[in-house]
C-alpha positions, 0 to 999 in steps of 0.5 A: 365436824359434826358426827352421826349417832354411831360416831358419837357413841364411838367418841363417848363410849371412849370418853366413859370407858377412860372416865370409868378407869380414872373413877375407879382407880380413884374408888380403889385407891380411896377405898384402901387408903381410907378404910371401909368406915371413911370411904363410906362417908366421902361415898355417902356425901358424894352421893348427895352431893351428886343428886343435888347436882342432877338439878344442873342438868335440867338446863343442861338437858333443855339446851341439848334438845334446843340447840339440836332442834335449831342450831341456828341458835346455839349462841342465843341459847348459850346466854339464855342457858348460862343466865338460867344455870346461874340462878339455878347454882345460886339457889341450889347452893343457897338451900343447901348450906342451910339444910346441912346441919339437918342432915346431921341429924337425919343420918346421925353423923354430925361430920355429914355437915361440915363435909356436906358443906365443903363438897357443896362449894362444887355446884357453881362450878360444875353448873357451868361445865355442865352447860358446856358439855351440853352445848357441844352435845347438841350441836353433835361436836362429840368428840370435843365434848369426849375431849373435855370430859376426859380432861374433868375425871383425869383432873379428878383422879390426880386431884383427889388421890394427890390431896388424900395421899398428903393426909387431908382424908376426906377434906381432900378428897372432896376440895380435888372433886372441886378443882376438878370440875374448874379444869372441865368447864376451862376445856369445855368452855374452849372448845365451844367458842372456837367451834361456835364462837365465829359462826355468823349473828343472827338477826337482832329481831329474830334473836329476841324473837327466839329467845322469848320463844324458846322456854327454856325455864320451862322445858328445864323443869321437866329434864330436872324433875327427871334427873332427879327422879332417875338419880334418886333411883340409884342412890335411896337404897344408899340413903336407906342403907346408912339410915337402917343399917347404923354400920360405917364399915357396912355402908362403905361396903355397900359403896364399894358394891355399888361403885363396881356395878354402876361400871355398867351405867357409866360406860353405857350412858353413853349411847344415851347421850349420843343417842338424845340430839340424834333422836330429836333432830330426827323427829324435829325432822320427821324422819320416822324410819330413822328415828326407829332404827336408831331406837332397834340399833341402840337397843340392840348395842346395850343388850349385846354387852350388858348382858353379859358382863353383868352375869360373869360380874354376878357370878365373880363378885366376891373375887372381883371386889377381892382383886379390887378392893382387898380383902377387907371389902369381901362382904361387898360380893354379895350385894354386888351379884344382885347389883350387877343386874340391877344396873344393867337396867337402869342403864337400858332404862336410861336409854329408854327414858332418853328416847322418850324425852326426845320425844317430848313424852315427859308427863309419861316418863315423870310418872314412870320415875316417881312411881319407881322412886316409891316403890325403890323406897317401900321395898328398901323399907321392907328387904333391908330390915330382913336382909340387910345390904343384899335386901338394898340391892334386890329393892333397886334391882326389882323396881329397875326391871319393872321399870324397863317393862313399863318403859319398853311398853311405853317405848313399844306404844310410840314407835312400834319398835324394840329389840328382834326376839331372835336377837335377845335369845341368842345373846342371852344363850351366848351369856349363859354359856360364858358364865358357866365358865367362871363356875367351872373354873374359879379364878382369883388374882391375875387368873381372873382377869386372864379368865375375862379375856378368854370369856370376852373372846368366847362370847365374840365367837359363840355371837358369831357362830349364832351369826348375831355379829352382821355385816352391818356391825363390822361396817359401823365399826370398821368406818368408826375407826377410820373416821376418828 
């Protein structure tokens, strides 16, 4: 059964929140077991690796606005995505191989390319699980969609961590990423054909109508140009870092930095995601008043939690990076404490891109991101020669916050529609006082993850007490639990 825009986010949101504890216990474990100097390669390779899979994505994202415009077609768009997605790979993979041994040279690493070359094999594979994820998302099947993501980073944390702790080191960490992404397509690819796979054909004449119509080629281009573009924002000062900073033991610091911080962006990205096909069905349909209370709704629901957890995550970094990753990686905290902000905007940012996108503003949110991207890399150019991991992390962090000025603007100009004042103040009021707690009452250890739950539940209370938790809230929650 199909579910609506809050479901979807409860079934995704649950998916992210079991992918972020695989992803970390995999960091962690990976962090400890290989040091800072190797975590810091396999974080450096997965990170190209990852931006050049954002590509995938561009097929991806034209068959979620495609397949949610007109379901009808969903089977007519699986062979036109998959037959595109392929080409795609195959390219992809091609012009990758033979830029690996430059990448060598770039960074001044010649492991870079025998591990780049490995990581690589990846691509075809992921291509197809990302079509099908796709597929399910579209057509609003969320929760076989969460399904299949939770099999893909269960896979890889028991993949990755198995064959590092046989002694393959890096290697095999990157051949567990592979196998991984052969056990998400396989459920993925499951679970389409027994939801859609019976559904009545079309009529012959209006498939080959409808595909010549649909471009998926060209909307492709736009959602590609964008992931990468986006994806790019998260990972130049990274790029930068291994460049200017010539310090292995640094650059995994920087990883573990990062890695913590995009807890925001992972967890969240889902709203995001359930958020896209709803939205563009709703304007597909011109459903105005819905469309803009999706928009306040989900606004709304990103500043209700990262506000707070990216201040109690400033104000602990160096603890939390402590408890998680030892001793050895306390110069992380300082970068964190900047990071932790810095992705609390990209993760608004997404959700403000994505609504833009479905509303076919690509031009705009192209410009948007390019202009981002330059200004990330001039300020990585100028703050890290000066103050080296904590300089990367204020180049993200100020380019992500004019970021979400612009994008709001732009969001404001379409659809009249943002978060209530009101609603800002009394959350960012109700974060300031539960971070103050931290700052009364240092906490390391197990102490301090007492000291979370107490914070959390304060937080709840004083949101309560500002009577900024509504009625509405409980009802979406309380039919969110019982329709699962």
């Amino acid at each position: 059964m199909k579910k609506t825009v809050a479901q979807g986010t409860f079934y995704l949101t649950i998916s992210q929140a079991f992918a972020l504890i695989c992803g970390y216990a995999l960091h962690i474990t990976l962090g400890r077991v290989l040091g800072p100097s190797h975590y810091g390669l396999f974080g450096f390779v997965i990170s190209l690796l990852v931006w050049l899979e954002i590509t995938l994505g561009g097929v991806s994202g034209a068959a979620i606005k495609k397949v949610a415009e007109s379901p009808f077609f969903t089977k007519v768009i699986e062979k036109k995505a998959i037959y595109l997605q392929s080409l795609v790979a195959i390219i992809l993979f091609v012009l990758a191989f033979s830029f690996s041994p430059f990448l060598s040279r770039i960074f001044n690493d010649p492991k870079i390319d025998v591990y780049f070359k490995i990581a690589i094999l990846d691509i075809p594979i992921l291509a197809f699980y990302n079509i099908y994820i796709a597929l399910l998302n579209g057509s609003r099947f969320y929760k076989q969609q969460a399904i299949a993501s939770i099999v893909y980073f269960f896979s890889k944390l028991i993949f990755v961590v198995g064959l590092v702790l046989l002694g393959l080191s890096v290697a095999g960490a990157l051949i567990g990423n592979i196998m991984a992404s052969v056990f998400g397509f396989l459920v993925g690819f499951y679970y389409f054909r027994e939801l859609i796979g019976g559904t009545e054909e079309v009529d012959i004449n209006d498939t080959v109508k409808t595909v010549k119509s649909f471009g998926l080629l060209k909307l492709a281009v736009p959602f590609a140009i964008v992931g990468l573009l986006f994806n790019l924002l998260m990972s130049i000062d990274l790029w930068f870092v291994k460049e200017i900073v010539l310090s292995a033991p640094k650059v995994g610091y920087y990883v573990a930095a990062s890695t913590l911080a995009k807890v925001l962006y992972f967890l969240f990205g889902a709203l995001s995601s359930a958020l896209f096909p709803a939205i563009t069905n709703s304007i597909a349909e011109g459903r105005i008043e819905q469309t803009k209370r999706y928009i306040n709704q989900a606004l709304r629901f990103l500043l209700l939690f990262l506000v707070p957890i990216s201040f109690v995550m400033a104000v602990t970094s160096t603890n939390l990076v402590s408890l998680l990753y030892s001793q050895r990686y306390l110069a992380a905290g300082s970068p964190l404490a900047i990071l932790a902000f810095g992705y609390a905007f990209i993760s608004i940012l997404l959700a403000i891109l994505s609504i833009l996108m479905a509303n076919n503003n690509f031009k705009e949110v192209i410009i948007l991101a390019s202009f981002l991207v330059l200004a990330d890399a001039g300020l990585c150019m100028s703050l890290i020669s000066h103050y080296g991991l904590s300089g990367a992390a204020m180049a993200t962090t100020l380019t992500c916050l004019v970021g979400v000025i612009l994008g709001a603007s732009l969001l404001w100009k379409n659809f009249a529609t943002l978060v209530s004042p009101q609603s800002v103040f009394k959350i960012l009021i109700s974060s300031l006082v539960i971070s103050f707690i931290f700052i009364m009452v240092p906490a390391t250890g197990l102490n301090l993850t007492i000291l979370y739950v107490v914070a959390a539940l304060a937080y709840m209370g004083l949101l309560v007490l500002f009577k900024e938790i509504k009625s509405e809230d409980i009802l979406i929650l309380k039919g969110l639990i019982e329709k699962s």
